[in-house]
PAKE-477125 format. One record per residue: residue in one letter; z, y, x of N, C-alpha, C in turn. Coordinates in steps of 0.02 Angstrom, whole numbers, plus 50000, padded with zeros to 5 digits. Layout:
# PAKE-477125
AZYXZYXZYX...
***
This chain:
# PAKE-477125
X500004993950041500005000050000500005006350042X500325007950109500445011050125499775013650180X499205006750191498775008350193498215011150162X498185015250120497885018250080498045026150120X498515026550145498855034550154498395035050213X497895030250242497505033450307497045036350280X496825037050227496045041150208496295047250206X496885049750207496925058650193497005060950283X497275053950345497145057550380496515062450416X496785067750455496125072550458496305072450523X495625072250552495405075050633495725079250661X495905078650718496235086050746495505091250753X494885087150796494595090450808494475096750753X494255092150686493745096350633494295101850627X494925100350592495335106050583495595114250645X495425109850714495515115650759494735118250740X494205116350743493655121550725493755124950677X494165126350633494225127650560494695130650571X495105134450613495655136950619495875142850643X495955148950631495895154850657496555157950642X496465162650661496995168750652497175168950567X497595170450551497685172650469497345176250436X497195171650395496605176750347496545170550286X496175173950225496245169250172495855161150165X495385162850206494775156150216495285151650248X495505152250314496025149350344496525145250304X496925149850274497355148950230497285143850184X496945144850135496665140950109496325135850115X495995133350177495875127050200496405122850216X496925124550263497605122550279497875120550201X498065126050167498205123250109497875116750073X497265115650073497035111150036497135103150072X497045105150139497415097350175498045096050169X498625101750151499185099850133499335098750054X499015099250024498825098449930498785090849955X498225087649966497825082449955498455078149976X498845078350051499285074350074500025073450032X500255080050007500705078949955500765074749872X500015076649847499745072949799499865066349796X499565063449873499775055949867500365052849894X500825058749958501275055549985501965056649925X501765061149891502805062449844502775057049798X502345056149753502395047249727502795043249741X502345041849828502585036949852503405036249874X503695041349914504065043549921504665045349876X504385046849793504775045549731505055038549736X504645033449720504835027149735505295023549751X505485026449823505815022649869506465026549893X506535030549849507195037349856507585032949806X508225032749835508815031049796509025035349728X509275032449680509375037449619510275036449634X510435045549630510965046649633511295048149549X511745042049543511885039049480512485045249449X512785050249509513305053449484513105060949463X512295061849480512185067449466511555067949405X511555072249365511135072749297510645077449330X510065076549341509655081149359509085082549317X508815089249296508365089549245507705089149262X507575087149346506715086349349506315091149345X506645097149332506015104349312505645106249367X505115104349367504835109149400504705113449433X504475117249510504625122449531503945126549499X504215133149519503725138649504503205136149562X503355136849627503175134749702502845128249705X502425125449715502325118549744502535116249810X502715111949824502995109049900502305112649941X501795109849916501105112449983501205117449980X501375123649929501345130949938501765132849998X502465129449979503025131150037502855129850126X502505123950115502415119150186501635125250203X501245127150170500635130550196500985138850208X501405140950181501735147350222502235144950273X502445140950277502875138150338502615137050409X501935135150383501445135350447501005140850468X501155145350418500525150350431501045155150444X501535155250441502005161150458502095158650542X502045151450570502205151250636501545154950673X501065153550648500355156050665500325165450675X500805168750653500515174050647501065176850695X501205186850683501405192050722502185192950693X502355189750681503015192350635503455187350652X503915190950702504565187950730505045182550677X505015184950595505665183050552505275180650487X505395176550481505215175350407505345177050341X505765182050343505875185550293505575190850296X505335193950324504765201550339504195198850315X504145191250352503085188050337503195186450274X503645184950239503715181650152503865188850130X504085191850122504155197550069503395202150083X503635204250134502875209150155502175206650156X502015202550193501195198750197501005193850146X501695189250119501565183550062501495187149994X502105190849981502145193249932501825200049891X501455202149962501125209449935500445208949938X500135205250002499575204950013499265200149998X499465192150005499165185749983499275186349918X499505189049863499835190949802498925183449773X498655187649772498215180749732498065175749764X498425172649813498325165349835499105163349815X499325164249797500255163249785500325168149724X500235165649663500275170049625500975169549584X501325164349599501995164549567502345163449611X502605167449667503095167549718503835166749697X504165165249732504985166349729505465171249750X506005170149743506195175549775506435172849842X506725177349884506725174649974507385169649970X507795171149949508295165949932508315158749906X507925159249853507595151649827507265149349864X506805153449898506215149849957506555145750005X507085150350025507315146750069507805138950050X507915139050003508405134149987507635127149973X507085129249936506635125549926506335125249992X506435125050056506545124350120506525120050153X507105119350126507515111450175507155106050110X506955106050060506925100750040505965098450051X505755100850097505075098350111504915096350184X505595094850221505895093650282505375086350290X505555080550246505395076050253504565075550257X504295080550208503415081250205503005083050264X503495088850264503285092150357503235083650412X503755081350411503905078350473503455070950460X503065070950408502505063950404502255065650425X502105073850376501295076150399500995077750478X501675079850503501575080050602501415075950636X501955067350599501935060750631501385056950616X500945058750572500365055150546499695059050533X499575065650546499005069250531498995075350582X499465078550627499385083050665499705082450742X499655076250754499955077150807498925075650859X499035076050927498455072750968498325066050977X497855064151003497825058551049497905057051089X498035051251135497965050751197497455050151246X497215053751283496545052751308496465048251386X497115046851404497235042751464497675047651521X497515053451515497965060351536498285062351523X498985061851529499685065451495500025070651528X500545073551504500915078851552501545078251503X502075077751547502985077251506503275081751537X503665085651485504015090851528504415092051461X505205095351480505515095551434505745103351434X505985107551378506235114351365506735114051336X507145119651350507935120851326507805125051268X508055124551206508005127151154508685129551135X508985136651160509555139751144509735139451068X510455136751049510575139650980511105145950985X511305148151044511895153351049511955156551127X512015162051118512125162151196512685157751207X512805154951307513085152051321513825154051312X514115160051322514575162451301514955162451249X514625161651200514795159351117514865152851104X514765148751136514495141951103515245138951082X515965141451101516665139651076516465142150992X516125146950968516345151050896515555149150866X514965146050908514555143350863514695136650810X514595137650750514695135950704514095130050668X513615134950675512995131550615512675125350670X512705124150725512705120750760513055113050800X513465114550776514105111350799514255105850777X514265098350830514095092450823513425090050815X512995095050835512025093050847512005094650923X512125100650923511815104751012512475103051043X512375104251129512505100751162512685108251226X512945106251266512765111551331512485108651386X511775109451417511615108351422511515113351512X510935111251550510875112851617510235112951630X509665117351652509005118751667508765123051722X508065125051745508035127351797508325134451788X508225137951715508665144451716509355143551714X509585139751726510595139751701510655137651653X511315136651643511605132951590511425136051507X511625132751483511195134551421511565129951348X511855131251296512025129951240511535126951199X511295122751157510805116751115510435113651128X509715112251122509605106251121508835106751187X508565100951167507915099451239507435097451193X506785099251195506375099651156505735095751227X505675088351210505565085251251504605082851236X504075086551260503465085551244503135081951242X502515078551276501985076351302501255079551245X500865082651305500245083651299499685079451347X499215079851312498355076251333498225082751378X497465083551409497165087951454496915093451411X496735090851338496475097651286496965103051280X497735100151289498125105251281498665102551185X498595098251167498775094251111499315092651129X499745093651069500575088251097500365081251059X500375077251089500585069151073500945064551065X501555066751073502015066251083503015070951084X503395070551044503915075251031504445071451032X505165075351045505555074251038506225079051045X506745078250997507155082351010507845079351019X508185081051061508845080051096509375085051088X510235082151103510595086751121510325090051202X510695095551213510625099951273510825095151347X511165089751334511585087451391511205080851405X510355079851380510125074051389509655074651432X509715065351462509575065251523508545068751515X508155070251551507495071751529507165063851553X507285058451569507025052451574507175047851514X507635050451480507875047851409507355044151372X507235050251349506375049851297505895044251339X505685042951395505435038451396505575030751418X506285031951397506555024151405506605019751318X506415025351267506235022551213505545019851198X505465014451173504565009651146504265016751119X504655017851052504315019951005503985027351023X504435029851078504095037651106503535036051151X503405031651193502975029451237502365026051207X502475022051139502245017451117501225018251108X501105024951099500705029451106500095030351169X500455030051204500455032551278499915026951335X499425029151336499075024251403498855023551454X498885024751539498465028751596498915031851625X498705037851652499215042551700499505047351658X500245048451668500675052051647501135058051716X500815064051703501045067651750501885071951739X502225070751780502915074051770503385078851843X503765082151832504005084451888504525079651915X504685084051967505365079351979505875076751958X505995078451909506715077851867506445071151835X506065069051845505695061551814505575056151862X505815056551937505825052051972506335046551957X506135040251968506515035451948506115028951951X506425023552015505945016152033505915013651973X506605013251936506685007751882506225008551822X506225015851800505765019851752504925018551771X504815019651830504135017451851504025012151819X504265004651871504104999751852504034997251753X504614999651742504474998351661504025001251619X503845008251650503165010751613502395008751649X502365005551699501895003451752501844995651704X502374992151678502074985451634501964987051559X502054994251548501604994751457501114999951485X500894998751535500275003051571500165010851569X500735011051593500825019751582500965020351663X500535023551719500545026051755501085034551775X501535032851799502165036651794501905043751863X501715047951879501635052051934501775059551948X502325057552002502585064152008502615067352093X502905073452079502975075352175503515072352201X503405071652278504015068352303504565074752323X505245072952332505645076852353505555076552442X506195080252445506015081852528506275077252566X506935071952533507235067352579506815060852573X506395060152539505875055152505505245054252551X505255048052571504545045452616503725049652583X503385050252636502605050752587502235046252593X502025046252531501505042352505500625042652480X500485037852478499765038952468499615040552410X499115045352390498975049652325498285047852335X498055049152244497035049852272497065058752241X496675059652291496455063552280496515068452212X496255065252171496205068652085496805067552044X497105062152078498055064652062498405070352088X498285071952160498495077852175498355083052161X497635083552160497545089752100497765090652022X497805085951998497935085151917498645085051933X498935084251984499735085951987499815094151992X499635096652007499705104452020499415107251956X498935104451908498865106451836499345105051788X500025101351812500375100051780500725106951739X500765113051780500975117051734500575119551687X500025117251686499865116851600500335115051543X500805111451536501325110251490501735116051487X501835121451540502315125551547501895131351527X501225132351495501055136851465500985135851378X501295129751357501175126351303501695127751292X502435127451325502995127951306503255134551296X502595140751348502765145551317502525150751255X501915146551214501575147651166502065145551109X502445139851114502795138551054503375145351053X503855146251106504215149251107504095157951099X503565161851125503495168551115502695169851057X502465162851014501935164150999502125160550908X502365152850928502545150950859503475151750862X503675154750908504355156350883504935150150842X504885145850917505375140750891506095142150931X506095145950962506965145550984507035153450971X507445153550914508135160050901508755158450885X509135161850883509945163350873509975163350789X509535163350745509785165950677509615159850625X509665156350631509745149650590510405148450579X510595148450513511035146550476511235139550456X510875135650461510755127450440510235124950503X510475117150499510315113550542509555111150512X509485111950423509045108650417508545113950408X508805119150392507985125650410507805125250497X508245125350529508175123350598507505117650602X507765113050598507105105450600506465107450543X506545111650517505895114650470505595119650513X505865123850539505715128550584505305124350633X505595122350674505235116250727504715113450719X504715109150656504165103350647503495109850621X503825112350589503145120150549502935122550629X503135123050670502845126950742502355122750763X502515117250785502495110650822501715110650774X501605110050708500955109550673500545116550666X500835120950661500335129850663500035127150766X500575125950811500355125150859499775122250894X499595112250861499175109550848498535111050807X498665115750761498185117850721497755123050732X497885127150795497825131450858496945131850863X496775136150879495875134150885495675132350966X496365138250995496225136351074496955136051102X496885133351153497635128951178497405128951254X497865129151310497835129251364497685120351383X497315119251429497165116251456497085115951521X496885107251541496905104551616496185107451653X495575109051614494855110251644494755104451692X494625096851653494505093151696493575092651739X493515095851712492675095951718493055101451803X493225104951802493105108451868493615102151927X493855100451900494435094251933493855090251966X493315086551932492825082251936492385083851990X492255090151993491785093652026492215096152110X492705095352106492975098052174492975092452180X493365085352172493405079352211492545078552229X492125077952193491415077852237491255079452297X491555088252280491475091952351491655086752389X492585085952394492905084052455492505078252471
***
């Protein structure tokens, strides 16, 4: 049954051609791939939800549709507006006025929020994430919930985030743990407390499970034992050596594609100063993971994305 749910998946490619800056064509395309996927996934998902026997609920209807909420959730990461309450009152509510013609108010929105948590996080795990193309890059980011100073009187946080340690200093919540292909695509996600190890994530099947060829990482990813176990589900593990560390033999187009590795570190800073996934002003843990997974897909849905330029990679090993 649940094979049936592959016909609504969609291409990354077709949808990044189709994908621009905000505007209503945009909009409205996004919207209609998130229509089509809700249509068939809340059914299903009705189904298999427990009925809570102590509560009388009347079933009404929203003014809002789930896709309405989930297609401004993504298009608000996409755009110029730091807060989501400025892009929903001002741009949703004044200007999209006839693509959203029965809006809410910002309070309800938000509470109808958290409850499309679960839609978001298929639709990422099954229709927007990349592929693997045999080229990977892992690298992990600190995602502040407080300055470090506060983190005794942080509240909305507390028993999720972690304190945590990175190349900037110490740091209060969580690790926002990647993998991208050479197009510049995440393929891979994960989120952690602040105090986790960054080899973590790939000592699990199901994060790796994906994954096939060379996988480029920094140092903080050295490890024999880790090698060998990703070297027998054929995941080529490659990183720089440290300074107390023997050298070894490299080819060529690893060492270059090792120094493109900070390609991930321009990815990590598109989410953060472009789709605006780490601030201080989250109130709930679960607008938090809505916030996230909505970035993580405006991000993928991207028309252009930093990349490895393997075509010039190709062309210098010739030279040499």
């Amino acid at each position: 049954e649940w094979n049936i749910f592959r016909i609504f998946i969609v291409d990354n490619q077709s949808i990044n051609e189709k994908s621009t800056p905000m505007n209503s064509t945009n909009l409205i395309e996004i919207f209609c791939i998130l229509d089509e996927f809700c249509k068939f996934f809340a059914p299903q998902l009705k189904k298999r939800l427990l009925d809570e026997f102590s509560k009388h609920r009347r079933n009404r209807p929203c003014v809002m549709s789930d896709s309405e909420i989930m297609t401004i959730l993504i298009m608000y990461h996409q755009s110029h507006y730091i807060d989501l309450k400025t892009f929903y009152l001002h741009e949703i509510c004044e200007h999209h006025r006839s693509e959203f013609p029965h809006t809410l108010s910002y309070n309800r929105f938000v509470e109808r929020q958290q409850k499309v948590n679960m839609l978001l996080l298929i639709f990422l795990q099954t229709c927007a994430l990349g592929k693997c193309t045999g080229i990977s890059i892992i690298d992990s980011t600190p995602l502040r919930s407080c300055h470090i100073k506060r983190m005794y009187k942080h509240k909305t946080m507390k028993g999720w985030a972690a304190k945590g340690k990175c190349t900037m200093g110490w740091f209060y919540g969580f690790k926002l743990h990647l993998i991208i292909n050479d197009k510049g695509e995440i393929i891979q996600w994960m989120l952690t407390p602040g105090n986790t190890d960054d080899r973590y994530p790939l000592k699990d099947k199901h994060f790796t499970e994906k994954l096939f060829g060379k996988l480029y990482a920094d140092k903080g990813y050295i490890s024999q034992s880790l090698f060998e176990e990703l070297f027998i589900d054929d995941i080529h593990l490659i990183t720089k050596l440290r300074r107390n560390m023997k050298n070894s033999m490299m080819l060529l187009q690893d060492r270059i594609r090792l120094r493109k590795r900070a390609t991930i570190e321009t990815v990590n800073d598109e989410l953060k100063n472009v789709c605006h996934i780490e601030h201080t002003r989250h109130r709930s843990i679960d607008n938090f993971v809505a916030n996230l997974i909505a970035a993580i897909i405006a991000y993928n849905l991207m028309p252009k994305k930093p990349t490895m330029n393997i075509e010039i990679i190709d062309k210098s090993r010739l030279i040499a």
